[in-house]
N, C-alpha and C positions, 0 to 999 in steps of 0.2 A: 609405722607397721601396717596399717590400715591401706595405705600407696603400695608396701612391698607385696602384700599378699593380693592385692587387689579386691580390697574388701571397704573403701570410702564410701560408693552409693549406698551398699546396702546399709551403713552406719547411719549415712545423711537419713535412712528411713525408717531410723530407730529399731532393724530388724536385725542384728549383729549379736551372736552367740560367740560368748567368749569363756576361756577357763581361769579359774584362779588356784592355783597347787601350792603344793607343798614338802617338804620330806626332810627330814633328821636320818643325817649318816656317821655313824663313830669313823674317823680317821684314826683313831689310835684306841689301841684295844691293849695295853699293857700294861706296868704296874699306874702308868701318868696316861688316863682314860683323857679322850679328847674326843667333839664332836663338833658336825658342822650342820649348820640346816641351811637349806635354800628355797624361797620363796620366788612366785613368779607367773606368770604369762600361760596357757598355753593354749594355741591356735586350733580350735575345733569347729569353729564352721564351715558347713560342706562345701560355699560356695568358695572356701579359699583356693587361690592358686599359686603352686609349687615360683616361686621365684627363680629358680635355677632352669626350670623347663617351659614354664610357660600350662606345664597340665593340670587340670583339679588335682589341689595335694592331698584330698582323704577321699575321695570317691572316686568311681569310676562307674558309667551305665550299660547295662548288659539289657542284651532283646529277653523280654520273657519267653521263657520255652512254650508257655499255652498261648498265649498270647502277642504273636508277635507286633502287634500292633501300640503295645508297651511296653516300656524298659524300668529295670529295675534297678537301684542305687547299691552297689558294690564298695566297703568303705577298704582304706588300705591306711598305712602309713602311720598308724597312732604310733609307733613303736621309734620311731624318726626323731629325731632331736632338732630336726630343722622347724618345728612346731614351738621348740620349749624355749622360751625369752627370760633368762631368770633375771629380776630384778633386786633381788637382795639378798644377803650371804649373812650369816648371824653361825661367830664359832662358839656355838654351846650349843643344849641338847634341847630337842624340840621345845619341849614344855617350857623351855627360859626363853628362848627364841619368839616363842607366840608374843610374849611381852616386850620384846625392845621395841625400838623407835624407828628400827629399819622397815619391820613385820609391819607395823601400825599406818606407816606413810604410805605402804602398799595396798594392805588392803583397806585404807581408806580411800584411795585413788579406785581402785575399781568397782566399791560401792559407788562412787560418784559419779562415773560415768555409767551405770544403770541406772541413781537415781536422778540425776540431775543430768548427767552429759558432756560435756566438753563446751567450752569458752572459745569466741574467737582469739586464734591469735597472729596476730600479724596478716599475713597473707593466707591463714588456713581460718578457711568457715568452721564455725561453730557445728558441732557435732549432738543431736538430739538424745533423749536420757534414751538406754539399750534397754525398755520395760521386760523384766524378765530375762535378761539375756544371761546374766551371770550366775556359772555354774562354779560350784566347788568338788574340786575333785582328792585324791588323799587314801594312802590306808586308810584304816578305822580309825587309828592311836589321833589323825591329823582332824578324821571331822570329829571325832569326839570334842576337840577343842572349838571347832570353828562352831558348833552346836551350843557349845557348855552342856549336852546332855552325854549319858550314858556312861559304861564302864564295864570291866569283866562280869562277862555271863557266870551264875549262878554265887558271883561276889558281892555288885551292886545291886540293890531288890529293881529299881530302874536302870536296866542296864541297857537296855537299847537306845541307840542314837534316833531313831526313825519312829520310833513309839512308846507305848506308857506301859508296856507289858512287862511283871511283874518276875521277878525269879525263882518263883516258886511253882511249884511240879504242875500243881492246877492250873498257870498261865501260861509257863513253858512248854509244857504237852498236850493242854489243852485242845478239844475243838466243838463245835457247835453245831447241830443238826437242824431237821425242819425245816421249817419256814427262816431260820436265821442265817442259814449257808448263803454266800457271797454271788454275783452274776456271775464269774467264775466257774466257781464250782456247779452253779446251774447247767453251764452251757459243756463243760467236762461231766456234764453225768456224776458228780461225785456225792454221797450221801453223809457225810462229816467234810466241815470249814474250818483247818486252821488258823486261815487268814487274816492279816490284821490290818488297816489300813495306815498310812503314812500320813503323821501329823504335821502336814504341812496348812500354810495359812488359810488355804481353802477348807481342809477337814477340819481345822481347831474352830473356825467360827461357825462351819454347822454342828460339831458339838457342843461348840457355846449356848446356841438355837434352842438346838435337841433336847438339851439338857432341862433348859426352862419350861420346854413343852411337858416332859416326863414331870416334872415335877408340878406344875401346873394339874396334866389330869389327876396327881394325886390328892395332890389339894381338894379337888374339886369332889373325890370319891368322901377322904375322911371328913367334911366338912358337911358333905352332902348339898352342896351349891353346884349344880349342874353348871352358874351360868357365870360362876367366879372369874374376872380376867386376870390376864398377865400383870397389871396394872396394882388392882387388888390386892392380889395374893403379896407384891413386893410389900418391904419392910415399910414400915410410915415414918416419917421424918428423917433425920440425917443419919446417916451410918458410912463405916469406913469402906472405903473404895480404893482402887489403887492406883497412886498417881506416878512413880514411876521408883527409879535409884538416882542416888546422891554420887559422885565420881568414885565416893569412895566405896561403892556397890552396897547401900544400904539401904534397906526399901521402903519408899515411903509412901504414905498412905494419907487420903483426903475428905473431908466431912460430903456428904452428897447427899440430892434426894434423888431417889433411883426413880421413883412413881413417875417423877418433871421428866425424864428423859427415855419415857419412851410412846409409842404411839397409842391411840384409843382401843386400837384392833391388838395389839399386843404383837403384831409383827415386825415393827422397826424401833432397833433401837439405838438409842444417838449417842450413848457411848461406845469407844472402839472394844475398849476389854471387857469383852461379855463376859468372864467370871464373873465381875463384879454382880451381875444380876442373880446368879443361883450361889454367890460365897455366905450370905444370910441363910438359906433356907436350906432345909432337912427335908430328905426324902424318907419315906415309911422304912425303904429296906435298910438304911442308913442310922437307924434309932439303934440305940444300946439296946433293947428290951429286944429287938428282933437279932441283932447278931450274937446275943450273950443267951437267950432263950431255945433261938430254933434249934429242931429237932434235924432236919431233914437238909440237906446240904445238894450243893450242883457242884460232883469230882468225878468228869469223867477217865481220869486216871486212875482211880479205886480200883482194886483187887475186888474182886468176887460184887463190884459193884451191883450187879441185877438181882443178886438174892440179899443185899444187906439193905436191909427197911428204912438206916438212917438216909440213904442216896436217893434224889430222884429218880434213878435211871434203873428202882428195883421195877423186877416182872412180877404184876402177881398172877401166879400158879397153881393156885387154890390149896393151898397152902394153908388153912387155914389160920394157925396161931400166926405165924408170920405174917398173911397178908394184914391180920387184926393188927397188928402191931404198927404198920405201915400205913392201914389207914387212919388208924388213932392219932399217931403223928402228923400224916399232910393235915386232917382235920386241925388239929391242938396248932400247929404253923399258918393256915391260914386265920382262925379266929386272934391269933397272938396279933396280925397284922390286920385287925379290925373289921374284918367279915363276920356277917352274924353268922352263926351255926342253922337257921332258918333257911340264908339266903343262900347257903352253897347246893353245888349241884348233887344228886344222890350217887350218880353213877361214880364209882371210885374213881374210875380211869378220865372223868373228867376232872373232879377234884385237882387227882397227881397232873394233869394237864397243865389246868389255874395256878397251881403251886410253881409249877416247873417254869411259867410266865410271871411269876414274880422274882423267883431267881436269876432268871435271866435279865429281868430288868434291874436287879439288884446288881449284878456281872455289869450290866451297860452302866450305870451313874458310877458306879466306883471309874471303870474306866475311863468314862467324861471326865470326871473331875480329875482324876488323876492325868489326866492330859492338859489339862486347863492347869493346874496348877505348877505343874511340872514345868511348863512352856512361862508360865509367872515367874520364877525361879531362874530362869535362864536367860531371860529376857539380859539382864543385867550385864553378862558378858555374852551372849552371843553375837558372833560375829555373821552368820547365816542360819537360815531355818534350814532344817532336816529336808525340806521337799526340793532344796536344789543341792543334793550332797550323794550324788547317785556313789555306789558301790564300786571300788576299783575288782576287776575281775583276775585280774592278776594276782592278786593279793590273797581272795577268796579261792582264789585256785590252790593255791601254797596250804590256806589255813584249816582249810576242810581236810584234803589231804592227810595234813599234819595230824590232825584227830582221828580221821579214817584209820589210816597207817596204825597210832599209837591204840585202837580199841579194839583190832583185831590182832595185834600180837600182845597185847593183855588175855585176849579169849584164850592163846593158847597159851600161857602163863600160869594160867589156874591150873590149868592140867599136869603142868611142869614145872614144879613152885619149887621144887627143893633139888640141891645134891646134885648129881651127873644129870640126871633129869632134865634140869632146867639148862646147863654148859650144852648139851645135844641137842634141846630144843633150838638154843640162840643159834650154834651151828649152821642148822637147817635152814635158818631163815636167813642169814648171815649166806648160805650158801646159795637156797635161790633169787636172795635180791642180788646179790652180783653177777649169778650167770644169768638168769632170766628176766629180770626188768633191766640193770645197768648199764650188763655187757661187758661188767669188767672182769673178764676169766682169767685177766693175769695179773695180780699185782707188778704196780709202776709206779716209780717214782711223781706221777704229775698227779695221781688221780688216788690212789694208793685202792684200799679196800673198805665197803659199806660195812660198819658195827651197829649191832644193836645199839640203841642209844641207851644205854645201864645207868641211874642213878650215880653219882659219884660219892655219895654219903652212904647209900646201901645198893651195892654191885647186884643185890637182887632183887632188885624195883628196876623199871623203865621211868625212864629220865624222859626230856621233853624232846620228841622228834622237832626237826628243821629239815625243812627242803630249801632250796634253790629254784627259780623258773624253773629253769633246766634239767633237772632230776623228777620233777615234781610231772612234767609230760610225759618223762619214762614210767615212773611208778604207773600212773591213772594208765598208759596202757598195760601195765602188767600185773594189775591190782590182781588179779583172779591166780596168778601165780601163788600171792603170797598169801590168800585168801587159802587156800587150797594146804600153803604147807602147818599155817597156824591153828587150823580145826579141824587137823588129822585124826586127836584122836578125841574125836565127838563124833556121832552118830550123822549118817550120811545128809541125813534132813538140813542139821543145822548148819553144814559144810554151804550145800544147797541156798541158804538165806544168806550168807555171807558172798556167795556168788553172782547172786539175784542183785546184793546192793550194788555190790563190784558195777556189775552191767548197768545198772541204773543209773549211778554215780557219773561213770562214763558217757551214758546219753545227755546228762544233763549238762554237762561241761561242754561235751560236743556244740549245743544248743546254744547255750550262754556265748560262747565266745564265736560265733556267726557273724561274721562279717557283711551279713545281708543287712539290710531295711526292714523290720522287724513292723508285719499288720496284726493285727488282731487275732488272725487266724495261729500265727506263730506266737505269739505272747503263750495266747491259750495254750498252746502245742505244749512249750515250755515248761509252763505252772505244773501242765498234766502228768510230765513228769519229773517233775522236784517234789510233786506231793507222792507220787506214788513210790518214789525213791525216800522219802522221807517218813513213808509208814512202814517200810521193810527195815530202816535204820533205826528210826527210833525203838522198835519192838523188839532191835536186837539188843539193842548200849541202853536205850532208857535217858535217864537223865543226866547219867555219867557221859554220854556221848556229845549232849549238848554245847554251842560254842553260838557268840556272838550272829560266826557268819553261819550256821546253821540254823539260826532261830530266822535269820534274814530270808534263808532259801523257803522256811519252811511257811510263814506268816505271807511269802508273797511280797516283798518289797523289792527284791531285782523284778519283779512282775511288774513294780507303779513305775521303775526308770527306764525299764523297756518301752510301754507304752507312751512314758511322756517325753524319753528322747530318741525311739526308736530303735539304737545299738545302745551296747554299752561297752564295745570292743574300744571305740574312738574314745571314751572316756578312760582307759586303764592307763595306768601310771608308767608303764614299759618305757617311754619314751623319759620320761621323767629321774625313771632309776638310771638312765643311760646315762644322761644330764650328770646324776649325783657321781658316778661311777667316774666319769671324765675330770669331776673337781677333785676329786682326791687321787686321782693320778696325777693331775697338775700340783697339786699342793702337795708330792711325796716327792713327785720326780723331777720339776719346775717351778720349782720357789726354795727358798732360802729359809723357808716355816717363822718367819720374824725376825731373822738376824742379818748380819751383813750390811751390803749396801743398799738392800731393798726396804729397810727400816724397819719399824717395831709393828707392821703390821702384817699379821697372818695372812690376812682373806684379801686383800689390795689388790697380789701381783696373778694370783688365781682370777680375779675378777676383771683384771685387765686383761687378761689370756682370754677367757670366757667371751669378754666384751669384742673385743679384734675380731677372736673369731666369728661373731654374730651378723658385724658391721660386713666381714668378706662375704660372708656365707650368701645374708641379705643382697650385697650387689655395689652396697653404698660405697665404701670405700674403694672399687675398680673405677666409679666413677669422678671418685675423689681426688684419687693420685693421676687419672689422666689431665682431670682439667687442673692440675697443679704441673701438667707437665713430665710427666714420669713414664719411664718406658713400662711397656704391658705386661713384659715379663721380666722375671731375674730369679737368680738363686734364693731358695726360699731357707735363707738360714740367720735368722732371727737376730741371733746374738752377735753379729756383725754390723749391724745396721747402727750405728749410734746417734743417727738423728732424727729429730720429725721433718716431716714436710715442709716444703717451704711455704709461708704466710707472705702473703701480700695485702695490699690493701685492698683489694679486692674481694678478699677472702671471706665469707658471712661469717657471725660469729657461732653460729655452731657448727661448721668446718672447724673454725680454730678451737672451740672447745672440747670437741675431736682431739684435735691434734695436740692437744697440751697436755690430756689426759689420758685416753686410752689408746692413744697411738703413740704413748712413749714408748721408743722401742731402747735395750738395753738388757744387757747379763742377767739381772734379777728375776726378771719377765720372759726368758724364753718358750716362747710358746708351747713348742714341741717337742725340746731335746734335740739331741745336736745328730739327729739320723737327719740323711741326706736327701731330701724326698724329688730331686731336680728341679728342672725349671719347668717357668709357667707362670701363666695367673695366679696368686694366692688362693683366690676362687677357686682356681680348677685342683689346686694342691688339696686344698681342704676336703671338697668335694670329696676328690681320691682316697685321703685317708679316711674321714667318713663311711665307705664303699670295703675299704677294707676292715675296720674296727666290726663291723656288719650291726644286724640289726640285735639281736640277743646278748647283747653288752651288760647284763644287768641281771642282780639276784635277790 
């Protein structure tokens, strides 16, 4: 593969960016449910070239318009299946798939060529480990697994795959002012920080750091040892550490002296799993006495937060009995956490200052450890860290959507809950998603008519909206359509906010799926608006509106895989779903499904189809059947052919292993169906139908 694409030097330079995917597809959806998943390859390095043309297959360079003295990186083609190399086919449903021995041999082969690299063999040099090369790409449902983290939003309290953020209303809607807003937000002018950063191996061990630092100055305040070390402060003699999991994922843990392994200065330390240095030690905010005691809490989701005295974020307003009650509190919270009443400052508003600083560092350790621990936890099966499992955009396109869609025709649901009421509300909307976003003005048999989606248990509940790619670019342009027919009858303002996200929603998709080479300057563009789409949305839906890839746009994680891979177009699964799409056509319409003469195996003659095709597509087999002799063209009709090639002694043994295997040609295995495609190269056949199957194959 590395020869076809023209991608060997850069390999020999250990600088080779490669994908490893994934996807679970039901082939049978009836009363005898049946799935398939397929695991594999896919080609995203910029420097590759298109094997059939000879051009860059994902880029192209444009003169800058300011500058024409510079050109800028144009990506195309992620959508292409001449990218996707599946190497293994497992008929069951993802989650069983992750575990066979197909999945295992595969993604153990690609870890090893990033960590270790390639072997010589024979006549091919040895190939140097790809450090960081390997990305994992996937729905959510795919790196949830590759992770072992995360799970449904507002189901699992850790439910993100990319960080330790919590499910509950204060982490989910949270954000953070001051001096703690992000560079980001700095340079956006923004005065509240969502943002959460991405716990990959670089973030987990400076919160491993951080964390002992943070606790370290607290030590040193309750103890009143200005000059206490790192060293110090740890446990004395042995204590449990952790040394890793047993096959059968059970965690085990090792006697140790923390003090022996680390430095005099307290900056390096010679263990890799830095939990292990703050799993002993308690921080002040972290004591029972302070979270069963305090008075005064940090919830910037509160209602009437600024006049309730128990919230940091009360104003005082000379108010007198209130503000007394407020200050008696921050006072009574800070002494509870070991400040003398001597030593605090007089000025209230400094006090509520000091206090709002130890909540906030109270916010930071829970989060440290909860990351640190969480990342402990998953060690055991994970197959990749979160920091190379960028966001398919595809996917997140459909699922926001899907929640958009479903939370503003709930808003006019409330208006329209009962009786004729709510039958002429569905109407209306029923009527402008099919003239105005669909275009289906006439019912037909191929495409029929958009229905609300009703509950099937209570016809007057909404059920779970589904898009398609394809439906999903009509709605996002006609969002404002049905925005418009669902909060008719609310007051023109509120119609107004529901417009406002429409348009917002819209910019940021536009953004997101940019086909450009993404600087600094665009990241930021980006962020600036997902956050500002994202305070119009959340103030509408709240916490009900919440979803996985919502918490993703809103925390700034499509933000850390723009930055660290540029696009995130070349990463979306399009190509991928095209792949899945193409295997169960073959396996409905060309194969025998396990019976016959093609024998008891389902996925075999699908995989020989898939394979052939790979071998034509790449080049190898034109070159194969020439130096065997064979004329350049012929009738490309599969199921006529009933032999292999001919073998000579000549012949290497992976020609003939070829030829034994996936160049059986035969009834069972007909590649395409018995349509008559003429003659030509198989290359050029393939090519063509390729060309015509087009690029949007996939839902």
């Amino acid at each position: 593969m590395l020869d076809v694409f023209q991608l060997k030097d850069k390999a020999l330079r250990g600088e080779l960016r490669f994908d490893f995917t994934g996807d679970g597809a039901a082939v049978c959806t009836s009363t005898n449910t049946a799935s398939q998943s397929l695991f594999g390859l896919k080609i995203i390095d910029t420097d590759a070239i298109n094997p059939l043309t000879g051009e860059p297959l994902l880029c192209s360079f444009i003169v800058d318009e300011e500058d024409d003295s510079t050109t800028r990186r144009i990506f195309h083609g992620a959508q292409s299946n001449v990218c996707c190399v599946v190497s293994a086919a497992v008929m069951a449903k993802e989650a069983e798939a992750v575990k066979s021995e197909a999945f295992k041999r595969t993604i153990d082969f690609v870890k090893k060529v990033e960590s270790e690299g390639l072997p010589a063999n024979g006549g091919e040099v040895a190939i140097p480990p790809q450090k960081d090369g390997l990305v994992g790409t996937g729905d959510l449902s795919f790196q949830q697994k590759m992770s072992d983290l995360g799970g449904a939003c507002k189901v699992k309290i850790f439910f993100c795959t990319h960080c330790s953020t919590q499910s509950g209303d204060h982490d989910l809607l949270g954000s953070v002012g001051g001096d703690h807003i992000c560079d980001m937000c700095k340079r956006n002018g923004r005065e509240w920080c969502p943002h959460v950063p991405v716990d990959d191996n670089p973030e987990l061990e400076r919160k491993g750091k951080e964390l002992v630092n943070i606790l370290l100055e607290d030590q040193r305040r309750t103890t009143k040892n200005a000059t206490l070390t790192v060293r110090e402060m740890l446990p004395a003699g042995q204590v449990d550490c952790f040394h890793g999991y047993t096959p059968d994922f059970e965690k085990v843990m090792e006697t140790v002296s923390l003090r022996e392994l680390v430095s005099d200065d307290g900056l390096t330390f010679h263990r890799r799993h830095l939990y292990d240095y703050s799993r002993h030690l308690i921080h002040t905010e972290e004591s029972d006495k302070v979270l069963e005691k305090s008075r005064v809490s940090f919830d910037p989701t509160a209602v009437n937060k600024k006049k309730n005295p128990t919230n940091i974020e009360y104003v005082l307003n000379e108010n007198s009995e209130r503000d007394d009650t407020f200050i008696m509190n921050i006072t009574r919270d800070l002494i509870l956490r070991g400040y003398a009443n001597a030593d605090l400052p007089t000025d209230p508003v400094e006090r509520q200052s000091m206090l709002l600083g130890c909540l906030m560092t109270q916010k930071k350790v829970r989060t440290y450890r909860n990351a640190l621990k969480n990342n402990e936890e998953a060690i055991a099966r994970q197959l990749m860290n979160p920091g190379c499992l960028p966001l398919c955009i595809l996917h997140a396109k459909m699922r926001k959507l899907e929640k958009f869609i479903q939370q503003v025709i709930l808003a006019g649901m409330r208006k329209n809950s009962t009786g004729t009421k709510f039958d002429e509300y569905c109407a209306r909307v029923e009527d402008v998603v099919n003239k105005d976003i669909l275009g289906r003005t006439t019912p037909n048999a191929k495409n029929g008519q958009w229905r609300v989606p009703l509950d099937k248990k209570d016809v007057k509940k909404l059920g779970d909206v589904k898009l398609s790619g394809h439906s999903s670019t009509k709605f996002l342009a006609g969002l404002t359509h049905l925005a418009r027919v669902c909060t008719s009858d609310y007051p023109v303002e509120y119609t107004n906010e529901w417009i406002i996200a429409c348009e917002l929603l819209a910019t940021v998709m536009e953004k997101l799926e940019s086909k450009e080479e993404f600087d600094q300057d665009m990241v930021d563009s980006f962020q600036l608006s997902a956050d500002e789409f994202c305070d119009v949305y959340c103030a509408l839906t709240g916490r009900d509106g919440m979803t996985n890839y919502y918490h993703i746009l809103r925390s700034g994680h499509f933000c850390y895989f723009l930055e660290k891979y540029k696009n995130l177009y070349l990463l979306s699964q399009q190509g991928w779903e095209n792949v899945n799409s193409r295997f169960k056509r073959s396996f409905h319409n060309n194969s025998q499904k396990g019976g016959g003469k093609g024998g008891s195996s389902k996925l075999a003659p699908v995989m020989y189809t898939m394979a052939r095709d790979m071998l034509w597509r790449y080049g190898y087999l034109d070159r194969l059947f020439h130096h065997l002799d064979h004329r350049d063209a012929f009738d490309v009709k599969y199921g006529d052919v009933k032999r292999i090639p001919s073998i000579t002694k000549d012949t290497n043994a992976d020609t003939k292993a070829f030829a034994e295997t996936i160049l059986r040609f035969g009834s069972f295995v007909d590649a395409f169906g018995e349509d008559d495609y003429g003659s030509g190269t198989i290359l050029e056949e393939i090519t063509e139908m390729d060309d015509e199957d087009g690029e949007d194959d996939w839902s």
